[in-house]
N, C-alpha and C positions, 0 to 999 in steps of 0.2 A: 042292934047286933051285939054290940058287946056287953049288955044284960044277962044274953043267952051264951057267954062265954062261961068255963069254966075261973071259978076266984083266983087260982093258983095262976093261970092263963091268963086275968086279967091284970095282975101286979105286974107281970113281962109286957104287956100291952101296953102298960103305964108308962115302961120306961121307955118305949116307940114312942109314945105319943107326947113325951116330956123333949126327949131330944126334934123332933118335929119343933114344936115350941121356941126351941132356944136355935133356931137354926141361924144363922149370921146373915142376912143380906149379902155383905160385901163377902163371903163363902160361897152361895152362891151364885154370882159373878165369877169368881177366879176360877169357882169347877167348870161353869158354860168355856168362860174364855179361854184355860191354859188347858179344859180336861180330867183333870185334878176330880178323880171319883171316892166316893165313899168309902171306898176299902182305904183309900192312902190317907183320906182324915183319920178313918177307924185305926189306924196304925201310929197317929201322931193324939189322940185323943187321953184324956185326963184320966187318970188310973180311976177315978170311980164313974165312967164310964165303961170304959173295960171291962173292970168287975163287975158290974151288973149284966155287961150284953155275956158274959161267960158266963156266969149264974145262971142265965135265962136260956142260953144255950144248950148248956149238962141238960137240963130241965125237958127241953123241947125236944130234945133228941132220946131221950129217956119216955117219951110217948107220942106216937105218931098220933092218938087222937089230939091232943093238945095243940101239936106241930101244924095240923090240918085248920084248927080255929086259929093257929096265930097266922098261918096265911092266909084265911080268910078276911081278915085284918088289913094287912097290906096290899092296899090297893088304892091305883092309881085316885079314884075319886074321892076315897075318905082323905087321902092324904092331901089333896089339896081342898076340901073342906075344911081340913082340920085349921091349914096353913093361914085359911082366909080370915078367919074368925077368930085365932088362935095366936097366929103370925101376920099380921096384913103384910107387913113393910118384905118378910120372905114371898108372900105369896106377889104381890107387888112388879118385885126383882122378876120372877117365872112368869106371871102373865107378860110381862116386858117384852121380854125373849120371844113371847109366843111359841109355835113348836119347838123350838131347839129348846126353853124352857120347859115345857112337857117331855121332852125326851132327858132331858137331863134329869127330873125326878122319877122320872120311870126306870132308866138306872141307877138311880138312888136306892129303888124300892126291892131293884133283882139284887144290889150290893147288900141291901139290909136282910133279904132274904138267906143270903150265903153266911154270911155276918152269923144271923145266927142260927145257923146249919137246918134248914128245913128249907133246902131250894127243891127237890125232889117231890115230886106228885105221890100222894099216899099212896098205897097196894091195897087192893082189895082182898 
């Protein structure tokens, strides 16, 4: 699937799938347990995160075909592939949980959506 992405589309993919990677165990935990979502990490996160999910943003919102493949992207099952093989010890944490662990990355995936502005279903 993401072969068939555009190149420009795939470097903003990159940077999903790098933050997926470094995702913290014990973060996971504190969001299940205290609630503590994506957006309020997104808001306390390392300026070169920022700058790239804004970069990637300007971008995605500057073309609804792009926007359409990066949310094609974000999804429940690639994201905890990615976690499994990518991240065991986060993937780990979430199958622990069981569903409240699934739900917890699924609003992970609408906050990342929003994050960077392509939650809206494309127009035909």
């Amino acid at each position: 699937m993401l072969k068939r992405q555009n190149p420009l589309v795939r470097g903003h993919v990159n940077t999903y799938f790098e933050w997926l990677k470094s995702i913290k165990p014990e973060d996971i935990i504190v969001g299940i347990e205290t609630g503590k979502t994506l957006k309020d990490a997104y808001k306390e996160a390392p300026y070169r995160w920022r700058l790239a999910v804004a970069m990637a943003r300007g971008f995605l919102k500057a073309s609804q075909k792009y926007a359409e493949q990066f949310r094609q992207i974000l999804r429940l099952d690639l994201a905890l592939l990615t976690l499994k093989y990518e991240n065991p010890e986060a993937y780990a944490v979430i199958e622990r949980y069981g569903q409240k662990g699934i739900n917890y990355l699924e609003q992970c995936l609408k906050d990342a959506l929003e994050i960077f502005g392509v939650t809206g279903e494309q127009k035909a």
